[in-house]
C-alpha positions in Angstrom: 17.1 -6.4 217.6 19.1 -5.9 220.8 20.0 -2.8 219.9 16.8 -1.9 218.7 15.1 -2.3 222.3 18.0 -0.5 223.9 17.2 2.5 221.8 13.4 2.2 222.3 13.8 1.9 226.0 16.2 4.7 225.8 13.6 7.2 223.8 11.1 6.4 226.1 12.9 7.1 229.6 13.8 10.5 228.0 10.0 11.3 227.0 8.6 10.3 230.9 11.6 12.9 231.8 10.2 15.2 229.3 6.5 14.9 230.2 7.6 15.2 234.0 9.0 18.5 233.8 6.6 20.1 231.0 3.6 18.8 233.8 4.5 19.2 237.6 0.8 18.9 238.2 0.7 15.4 238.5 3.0 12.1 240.0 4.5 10.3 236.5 5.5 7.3 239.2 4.2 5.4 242.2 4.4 2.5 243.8 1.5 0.9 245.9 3.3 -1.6 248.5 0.8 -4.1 249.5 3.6 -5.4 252.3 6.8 -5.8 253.1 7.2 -9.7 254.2 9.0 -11.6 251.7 9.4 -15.0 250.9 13.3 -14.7 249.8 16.1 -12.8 251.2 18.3 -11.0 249.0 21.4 -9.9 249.8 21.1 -6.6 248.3 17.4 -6.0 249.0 16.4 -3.8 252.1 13.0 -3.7 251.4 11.7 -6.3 252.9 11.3 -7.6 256.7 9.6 -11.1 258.1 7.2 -9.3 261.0 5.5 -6.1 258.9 1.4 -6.9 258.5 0.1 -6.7 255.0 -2.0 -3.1 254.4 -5.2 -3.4 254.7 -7.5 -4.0 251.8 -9.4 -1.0 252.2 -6.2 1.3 252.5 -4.9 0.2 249.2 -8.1 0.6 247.6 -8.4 4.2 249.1 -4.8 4.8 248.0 -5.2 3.7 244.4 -8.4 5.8 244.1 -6.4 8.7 245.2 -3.7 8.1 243.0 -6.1 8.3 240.1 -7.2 11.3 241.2 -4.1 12.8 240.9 -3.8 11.5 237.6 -0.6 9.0 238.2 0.9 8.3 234.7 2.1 4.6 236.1 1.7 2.6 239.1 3.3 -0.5 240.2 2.9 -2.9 242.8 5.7 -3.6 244.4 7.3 -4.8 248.0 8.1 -7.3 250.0 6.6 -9.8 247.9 2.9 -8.2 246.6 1.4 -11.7 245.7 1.8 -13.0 249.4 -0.6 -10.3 250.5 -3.8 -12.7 252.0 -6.4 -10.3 249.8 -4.8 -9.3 247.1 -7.0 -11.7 244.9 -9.9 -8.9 246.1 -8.1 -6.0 244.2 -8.1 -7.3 240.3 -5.6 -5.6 238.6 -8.3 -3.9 236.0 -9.0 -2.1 239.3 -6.2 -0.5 238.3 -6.4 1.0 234.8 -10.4 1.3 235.5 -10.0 4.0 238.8 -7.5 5.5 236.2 -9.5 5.4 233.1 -12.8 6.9 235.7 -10.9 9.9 237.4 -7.7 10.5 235.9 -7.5 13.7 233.5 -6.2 12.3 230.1 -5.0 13.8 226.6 -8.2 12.5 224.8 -10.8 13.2 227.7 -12.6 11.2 229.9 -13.5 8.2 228.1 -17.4 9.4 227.3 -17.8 7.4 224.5 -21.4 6.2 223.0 -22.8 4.4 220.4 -24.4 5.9 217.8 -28.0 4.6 219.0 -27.2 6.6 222.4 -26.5 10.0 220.3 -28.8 12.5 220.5 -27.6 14.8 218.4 -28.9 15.1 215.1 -26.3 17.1 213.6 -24.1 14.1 214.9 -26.3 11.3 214.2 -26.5 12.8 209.9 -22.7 13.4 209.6 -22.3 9.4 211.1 -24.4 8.5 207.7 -20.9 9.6 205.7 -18.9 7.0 207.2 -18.3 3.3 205.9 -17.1 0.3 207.0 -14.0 -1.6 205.5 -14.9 -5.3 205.2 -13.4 -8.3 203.8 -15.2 -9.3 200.4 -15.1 -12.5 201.6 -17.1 -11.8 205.0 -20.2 -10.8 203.0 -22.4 -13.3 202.0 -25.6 -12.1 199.5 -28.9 -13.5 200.6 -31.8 -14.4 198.3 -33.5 -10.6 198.4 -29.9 -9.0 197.1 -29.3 -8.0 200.8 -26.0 -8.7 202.0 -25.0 -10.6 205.3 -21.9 -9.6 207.2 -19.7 -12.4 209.3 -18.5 -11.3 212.3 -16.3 -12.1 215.4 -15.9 -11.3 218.8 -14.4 -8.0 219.9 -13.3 -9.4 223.1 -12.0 -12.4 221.8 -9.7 -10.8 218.6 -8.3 -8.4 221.1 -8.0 -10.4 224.6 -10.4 -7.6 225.8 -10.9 -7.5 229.6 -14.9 -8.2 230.7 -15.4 -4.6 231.8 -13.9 -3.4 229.0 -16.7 -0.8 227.0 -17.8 -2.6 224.2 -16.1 -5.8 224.7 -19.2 -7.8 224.2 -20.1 -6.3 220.3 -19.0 -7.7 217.3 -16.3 -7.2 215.3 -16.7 -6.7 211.1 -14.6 -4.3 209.7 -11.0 -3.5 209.9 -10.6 0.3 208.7 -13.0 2.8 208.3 -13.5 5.4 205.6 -15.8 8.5 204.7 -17.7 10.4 202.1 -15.6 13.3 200.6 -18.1 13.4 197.2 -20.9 11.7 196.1 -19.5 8.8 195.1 -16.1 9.5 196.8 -14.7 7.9 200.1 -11.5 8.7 201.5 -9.4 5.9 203.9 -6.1 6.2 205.2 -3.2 4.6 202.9 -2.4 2.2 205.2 -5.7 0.2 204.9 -5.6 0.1 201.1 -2.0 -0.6 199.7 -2.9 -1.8 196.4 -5.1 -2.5 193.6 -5.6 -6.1 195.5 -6.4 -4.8 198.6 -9.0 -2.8 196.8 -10.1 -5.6 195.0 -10.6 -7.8 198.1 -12.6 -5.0 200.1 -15.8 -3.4 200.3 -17.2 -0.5 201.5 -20.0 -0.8 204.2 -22.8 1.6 205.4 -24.7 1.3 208.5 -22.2 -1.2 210.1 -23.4 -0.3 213.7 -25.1 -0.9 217.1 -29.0 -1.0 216.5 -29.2 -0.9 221.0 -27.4 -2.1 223.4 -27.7 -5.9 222.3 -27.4 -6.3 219.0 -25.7 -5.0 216.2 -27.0 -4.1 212.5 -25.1 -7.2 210.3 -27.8 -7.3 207.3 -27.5 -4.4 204.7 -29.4 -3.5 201.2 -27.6 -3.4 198.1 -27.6 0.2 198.0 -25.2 -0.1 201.2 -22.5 -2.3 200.0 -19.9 -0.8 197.5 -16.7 -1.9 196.0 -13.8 0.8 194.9 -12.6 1.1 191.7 -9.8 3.6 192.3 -6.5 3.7 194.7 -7.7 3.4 209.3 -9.1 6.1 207.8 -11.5 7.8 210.8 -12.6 11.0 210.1 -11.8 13.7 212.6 -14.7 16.4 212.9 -14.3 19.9 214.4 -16.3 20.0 217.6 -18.6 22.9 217.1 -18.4 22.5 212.9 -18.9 19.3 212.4 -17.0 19.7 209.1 -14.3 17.0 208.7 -11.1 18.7 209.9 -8.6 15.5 208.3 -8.6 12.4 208.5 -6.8 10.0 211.4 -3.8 8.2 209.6 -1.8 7.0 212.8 -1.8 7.1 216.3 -1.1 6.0 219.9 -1.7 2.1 220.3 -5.3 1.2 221.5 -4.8 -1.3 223.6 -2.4 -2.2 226.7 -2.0 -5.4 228.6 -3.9 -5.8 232.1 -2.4 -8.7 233.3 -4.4 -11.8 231.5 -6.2 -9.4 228.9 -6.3 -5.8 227.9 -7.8 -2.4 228.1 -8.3 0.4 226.2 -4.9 2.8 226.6 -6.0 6.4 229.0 -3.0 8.9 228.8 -2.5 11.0 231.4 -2.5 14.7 230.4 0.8 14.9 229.3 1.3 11.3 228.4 1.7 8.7 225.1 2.8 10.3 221.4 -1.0 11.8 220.4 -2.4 11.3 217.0 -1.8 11.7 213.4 -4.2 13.5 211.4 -3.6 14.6 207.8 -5.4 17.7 207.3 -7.9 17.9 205.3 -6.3 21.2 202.9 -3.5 18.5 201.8 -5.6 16.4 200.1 -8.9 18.0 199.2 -7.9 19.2 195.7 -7.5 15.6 194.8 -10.9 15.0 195.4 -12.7 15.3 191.8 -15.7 17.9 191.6 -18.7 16.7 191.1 -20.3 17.6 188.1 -23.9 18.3 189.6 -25.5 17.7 192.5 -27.0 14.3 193.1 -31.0 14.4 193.1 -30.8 11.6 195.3 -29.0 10.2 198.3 -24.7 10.1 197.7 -25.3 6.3 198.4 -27.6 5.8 196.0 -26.0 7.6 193.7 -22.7 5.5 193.6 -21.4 2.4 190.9 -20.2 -0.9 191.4 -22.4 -2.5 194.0 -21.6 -6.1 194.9 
């Protein structure tokens, strides 16, 4: 295990060193010293003194905003000892990754994302109706009309999600997601079905979303609610096509610690490992041709509903 963390660490000094001379446009490190006192006095340490004044709050905020700007890869705190500073309980550490997240430029874009209820696009809002939800079988609970009633949890809570995180305050249902390649075809990524038990234990969810800004769409029809019968899964559109381009298998993780909770990962423009996506042409000739096309919706068209 040692060794294991030696190498990791290893790989990923080399790839800051890599990323720092492919990009010269922006810092990789800085550090943001809050002040010099100290309450200890190492030997080795030349760092710190006993008469400097602590930075002003204002200055650190204007340097941190600045620092974004530039789109810093990492910044630490560092000193003296940080934590003596008298206002640094003023300058929460999501302060941090936030003015990041807000101004930095990053591989993925600024983070821009919106509901589905906030989308104006109609060529968007119709190619959304392809995409289900992978729930527990178990989390569904059939109601006296056949409808189906999903259990949910708390975002915030399952991740440690920071307060001002985006979406921290919806519900959580679903664990993968998958997508329409044929009427009564879905495609997922392999690592959210591994077997004919996972398969068995699953269904396949439509309409699993935010109705507005408070409350989220947990009730579905019949018609909605699908179980598999064959053997992450997001599907990745092309910008101006809108035709699914493959489909997300692997990536970067989502989440990074902030201290006492977590927020969503923003790489700088040069920064993290990127994303997996298996092209569509690799698998689309495993997808079975349908014989005709369906007079009615693909959903209604599809067996098995539980």
């Amino acid at each position: 295990m040692k060794t294991r963390n030696k190498i990791k660490i290893r790989v990923t000094e080399l790839l800051m060193i890599a990323r720092g001379l492919l990009s010269t446009r922006h810092p990789i490190l800085a550090h943001i010293v809050p002040m010099r006192r100290c309450n200890l006095s190492c030997a080795y340490c030349n760092e710190y003194d006993d008469f400097s004044a602590p930075v002003p709050l204002e200055e650190m905020k204007r340097r941190l905003d600045h620092l974004a700007s530039l789109g810093t890869s990492i910044i630490t705190i560092s000193g003296g000892e940080p934590t003596l500073h008298p206002e640094l309980d003023d300058v929460p550490t999501s302060r941090l990754a936030s003015a990041l997240k807000d101004r930095q430029r990053v591989v993925y874009g600024t983070d821009d994302r919106q509901d589905l209820y906030a989308v104006k696009s109609k060529k968007v809002r119709a190619v959304s109706n392809a995409v289900a939800a992978l729930v527990k079988a178990s989390d569904l609970r059939e109601q006296a009309d056949g409808s189906f009633e999903l259990r949910t949890s708390s975002y915030a809570a399952e991740f440690e999600l920071c307060g001002n995180e985006p979406f921290a305050s919806q519900p959580l249902g679903c664990f993968c997601s998958s997508f329409l390649v044929g009427p009564d075809v879905v495609a997922t990524a392999g690592h959210c079905v591994k077997s004919a038990a996972d398969l068995a234990s699953l269904r396949f969810v439509f309409g699993f979303r935010m109705k507005d800004a408070q409350a989220a769409n947990t009730t579905f029809a019949a018609d909605d609610v699908y179980e598999g019968k064959a053997n992450s899964g997001s599907p990745v559109f092309g910008a101006g096509s809108y035709k699914v381009e493959g489909i997300l298998v692997r990536g970067e993780n989502d989440f990074v610690s902030n201290g006492s909770c977590s927020v969503s990962l923003v790489c700088p423009t040069t920064g993290c490992r990127g994303e997996d996506v298996t092209r569509s042409t690799v698998w689309v000739s495993k997808v079975p041709k349908a014989s005709a096309a369906p007079k009615r919706s693909p959903r209604a068209k599809r067996p098995k509903r539980r």
